[in-house]
C-alpha positions in Angstrom: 0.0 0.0 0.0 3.0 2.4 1.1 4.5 2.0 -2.1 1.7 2.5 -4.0 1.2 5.3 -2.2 4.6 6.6 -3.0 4.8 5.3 -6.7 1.2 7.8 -7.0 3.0 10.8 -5.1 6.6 10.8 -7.5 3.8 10.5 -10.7 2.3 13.4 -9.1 5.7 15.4 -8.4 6.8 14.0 -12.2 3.4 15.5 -13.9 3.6 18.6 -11.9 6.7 19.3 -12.9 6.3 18.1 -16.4 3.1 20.7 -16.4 5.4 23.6 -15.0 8.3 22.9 -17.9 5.5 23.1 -20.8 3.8 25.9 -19.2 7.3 28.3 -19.1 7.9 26.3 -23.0 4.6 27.8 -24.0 5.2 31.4 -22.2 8.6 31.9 -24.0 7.6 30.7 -27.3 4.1 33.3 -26.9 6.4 36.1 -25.8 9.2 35.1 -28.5 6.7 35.8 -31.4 4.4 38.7 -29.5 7.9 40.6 -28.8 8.9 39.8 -32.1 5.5 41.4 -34.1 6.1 44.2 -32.0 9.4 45.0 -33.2 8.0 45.0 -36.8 6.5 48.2 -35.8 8.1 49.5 -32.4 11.8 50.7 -32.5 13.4 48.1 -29.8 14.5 50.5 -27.4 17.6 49.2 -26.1 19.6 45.4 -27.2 21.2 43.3 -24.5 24.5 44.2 -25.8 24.0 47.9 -24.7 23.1 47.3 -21.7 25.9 44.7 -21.0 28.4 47.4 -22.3 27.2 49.8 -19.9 27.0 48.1 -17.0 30.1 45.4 -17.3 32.0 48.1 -19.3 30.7 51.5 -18.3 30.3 52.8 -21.8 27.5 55.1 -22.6 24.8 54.4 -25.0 25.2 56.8 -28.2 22.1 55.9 -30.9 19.7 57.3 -32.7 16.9 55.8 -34.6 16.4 57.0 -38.0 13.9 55.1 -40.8 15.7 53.5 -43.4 15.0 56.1 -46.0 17.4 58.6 -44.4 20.0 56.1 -44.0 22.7 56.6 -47.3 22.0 54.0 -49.7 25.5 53.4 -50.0 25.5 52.4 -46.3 23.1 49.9 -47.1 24.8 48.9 -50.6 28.0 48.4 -48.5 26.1 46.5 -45.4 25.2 43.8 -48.4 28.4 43.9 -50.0 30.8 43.0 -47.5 28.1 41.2 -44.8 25.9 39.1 -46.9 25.7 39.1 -50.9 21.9 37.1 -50.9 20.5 39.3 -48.1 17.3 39.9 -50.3 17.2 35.8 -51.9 17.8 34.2 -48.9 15.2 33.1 -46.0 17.3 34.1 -43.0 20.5 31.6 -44.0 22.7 31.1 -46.8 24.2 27.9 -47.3 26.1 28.8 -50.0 28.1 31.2 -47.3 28.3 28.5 -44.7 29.3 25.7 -46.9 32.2 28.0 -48.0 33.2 29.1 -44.6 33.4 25.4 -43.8 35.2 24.3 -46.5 37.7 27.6 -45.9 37.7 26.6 -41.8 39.2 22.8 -43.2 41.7 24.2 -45.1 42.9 27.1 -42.6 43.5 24.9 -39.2 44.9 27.1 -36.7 43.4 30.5 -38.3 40.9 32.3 -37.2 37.2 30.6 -38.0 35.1 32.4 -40.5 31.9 32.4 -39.9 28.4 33.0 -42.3 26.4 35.0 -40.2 23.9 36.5 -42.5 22.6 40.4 -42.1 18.7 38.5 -40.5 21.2 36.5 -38.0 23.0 39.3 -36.8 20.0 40.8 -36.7 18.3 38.0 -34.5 21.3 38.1 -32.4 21.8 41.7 -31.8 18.1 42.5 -30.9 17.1 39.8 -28.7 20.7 37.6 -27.4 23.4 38.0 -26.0 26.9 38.0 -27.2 28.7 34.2 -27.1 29.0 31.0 -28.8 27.6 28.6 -27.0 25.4 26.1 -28.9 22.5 27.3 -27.0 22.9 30.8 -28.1 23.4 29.7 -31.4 20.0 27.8 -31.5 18.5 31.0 -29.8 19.7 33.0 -33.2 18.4 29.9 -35.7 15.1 30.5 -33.7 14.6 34.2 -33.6 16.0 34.5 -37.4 13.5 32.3 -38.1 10.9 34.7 -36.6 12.1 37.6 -37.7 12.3 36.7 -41.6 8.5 35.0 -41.0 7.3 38.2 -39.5 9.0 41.3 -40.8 9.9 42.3 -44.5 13.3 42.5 -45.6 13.6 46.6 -45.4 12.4 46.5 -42.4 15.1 43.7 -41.4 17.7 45.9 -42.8 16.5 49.3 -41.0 16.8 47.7 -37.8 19.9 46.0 -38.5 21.6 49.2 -39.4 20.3 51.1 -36.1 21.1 48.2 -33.4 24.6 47.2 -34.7 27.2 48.4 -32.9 29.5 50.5 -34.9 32.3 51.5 -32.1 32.5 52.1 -28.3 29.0 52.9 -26.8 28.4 53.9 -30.9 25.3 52.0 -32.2 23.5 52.4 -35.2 24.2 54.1 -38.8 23.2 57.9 -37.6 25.2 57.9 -34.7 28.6 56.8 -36.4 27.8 59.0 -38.9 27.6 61.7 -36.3 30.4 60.4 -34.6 33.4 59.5 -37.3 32.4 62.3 -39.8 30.0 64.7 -38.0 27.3 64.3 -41.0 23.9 62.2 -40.7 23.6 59.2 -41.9 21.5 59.9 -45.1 24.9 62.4 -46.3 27.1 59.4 -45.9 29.5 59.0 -49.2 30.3 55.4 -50.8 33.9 56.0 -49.0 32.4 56.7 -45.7 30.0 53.9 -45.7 32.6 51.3 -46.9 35.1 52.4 -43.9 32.4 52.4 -41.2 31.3 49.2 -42.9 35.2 48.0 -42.6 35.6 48.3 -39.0 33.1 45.0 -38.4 33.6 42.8 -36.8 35.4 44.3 -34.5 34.5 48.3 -34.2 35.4 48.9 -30.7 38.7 48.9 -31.8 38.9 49.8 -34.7 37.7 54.0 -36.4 36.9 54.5 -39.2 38.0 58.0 -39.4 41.6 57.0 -38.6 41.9 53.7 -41.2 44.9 51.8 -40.5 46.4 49.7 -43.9 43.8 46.6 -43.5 40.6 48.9 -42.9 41.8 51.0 -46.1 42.4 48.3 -48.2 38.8 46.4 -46.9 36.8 49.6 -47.4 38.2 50.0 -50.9 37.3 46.0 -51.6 33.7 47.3 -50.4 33.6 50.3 -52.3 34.6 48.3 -55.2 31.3 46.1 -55.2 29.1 48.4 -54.4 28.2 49.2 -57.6 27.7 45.6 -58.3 24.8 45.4 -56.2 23.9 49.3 -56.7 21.1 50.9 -54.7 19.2 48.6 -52.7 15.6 47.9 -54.0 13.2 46.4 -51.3 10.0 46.3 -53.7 8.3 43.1 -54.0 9.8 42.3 -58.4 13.5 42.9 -56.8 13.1 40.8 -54.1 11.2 38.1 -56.1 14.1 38.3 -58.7 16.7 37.9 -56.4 14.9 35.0 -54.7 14.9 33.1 -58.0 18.5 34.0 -58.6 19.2 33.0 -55.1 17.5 29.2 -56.1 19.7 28.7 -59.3 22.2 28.9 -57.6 21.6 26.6 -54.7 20.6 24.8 -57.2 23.8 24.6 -58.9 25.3 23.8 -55.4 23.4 21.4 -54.1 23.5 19.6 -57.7 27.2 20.1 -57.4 27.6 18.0 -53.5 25.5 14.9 -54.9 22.1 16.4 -53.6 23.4 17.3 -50.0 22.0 20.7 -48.9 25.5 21.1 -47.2 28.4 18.9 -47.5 30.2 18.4 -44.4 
C-alpha cells in the first residue's frame, strides 16, 4: 500500500513538474513571437549588448533611430556587399556562405574561423541575445532568425539591423557613427564613408573609421569596389522576387554540385 502510495506521489511530483516545464515552454515561445511582431512596428528601445556594455564596461549608449530612407543607400549597398551578398534571396541563412566558410575553416587549421552570419542572423542576435557561442545561443539565433524573416519584410530587417549594430564604443546604429566618425547624418554618408564604417566590423570597438589603419583601407576599398555591383538597394516586391529566384539557381547549382546534400560536411 505504502508503495503505491509513493509510486502515485513521485507520478504526481513528475506530472507537476512536467506541467510547470510546458507551461514556461509555451510562455517563452508566446512572448518570442508577440515581442517579435512588435518590433515589426516598435523601435526596440535598447539590445542586451548595450546594456551589458554599460554596466560590465561602463560605456555610454550613443544611438539614434532613424527610418531607413534617411539612411545613405550606399551604407546599405555596403552593409550587403561586405556582410551578406543574398540578403534579399535568402530566408534568413545562406548555405552557399556556410558551406564555403566550412570548407575555408578545413583548409585554414589554426586560423581564425570564418563564420556566415547573415545580415537576419545578426539581426536576430543583436536584438534579442546576448553576445557568445555557446550552442544554446546559437539555437536562440536559428530561432529568432526564423521569426524575424517570418514576421518582418526585408527593409524592415535591414532598417533595424543598421540602427542596433554596434559601430564602435558605446556607438550604435548608422546615424550615430555618422555623427560620430564624420559629424554628418547618416542619409549624407559617401560610398567612401559607408565602406570604412562598414570595414571596422567585426570588431568596431577597436577599430575607427576616421583613422583607417592599412587593412581597414584596403577592406573599405574592396567594399567600395562592389558596391556598384549590387547598386542601390531595392526592397519592392519584383526585386526581391528576382533575387529570390537568382538565389535558387544557384543553390541549385550547389546542391547539384555536392550529390544532392544541402550542405556537405
Amino acid at each position: 500500500m505504502k508503495k503505491k502510495q509513493k509510486k502515485a506521489k513521485a507520478s504526481h511530483k513528475k506530472r507537476s513538474f512536467l506541467k510547470i516545464v510546458g507551461y514556461i515552454i509555451l510562455f517563452f515561445f508566446g512572448l518570442s513571437v508577440f515581442m517579435t511582431l512588435c518590433y515589426r512596428w516598435i523601435n526596440p528601445p535598447v539590445t542586451p549588448l548595450m546594456l551589458i556594455r554599460a554596466i560590465k564596461d561602463g560605456e555610454s549608449i550613443r544611438k539614434d533611430w532613424v527610418p531607413i530612407e534617411d539612411i545613405s543607400y550606399y551604407m546599405i549597398s555596403a552593409a550587403i556587399a561586405s556582410e551578406d551578398n543574398n540578403f534579399l534571396g535568402h530566408k534568413g541563412f545562406d548555405f552557399g556562405a556556410i558551406q564555403k566558410a566550412v570548407d575555408l575553416n578545413k583548409k585554414g587549421k589554426g586560423k581564425r574561423k570564418r563564420g556566415a552570419s547573415t545580415i537576419s542572423q545578426q539581426t536576430a542576435k543583436n536584438v534579442f541575445l546576448w553576445p557568445g557561442r555557446s550552442w544554446i545561443r546559437k539555437g536562440l539565433e536559428v530561432y529568432f532568425t526564423f521569426l524575424i524573416e517570418t514576421f518582418w519584410p526585408k527593409d524592415r530587417i535591414m532598417e533595424v539591423y543598421l540602427n542596433v549594430i554596434e559601430m564602435g564604443p558605446g556607438i550604435y546604429g548608422s546615424e550615430a557613427a555618422a555623427q560620430h566618425y564624420f559629424h554628418i547624418p547618416a542619409t549624407k554618408l559617401t560610398k567612401r564613408q559607408a565602406s570604412l564604417i562598414t570595414a571596422c566590423y567585426p570588431n568596431p570597438r577597436k577599430r575607427n573609421p576616421a583613422k583607417p589603419t592599412s587593412y581597414i583601407n584596403q577592406r573599405a576599398y574592396q567594399i567600395a569596389a562592389l558596391i556598384p555591383k549590387f547598386g542601390k538597394i531595392k526592397f519592392d516586391k519584383e526585386s526581391i522576387q528576382k533575387a529570390k529566384e537568382r538565389y535558387k539557381k544557384r543553390e541549385e547549382k550547389r546542391i547539384k554540385k555536392n550529390d544532392g546534400k544541402v550542405l556537405a560536411l
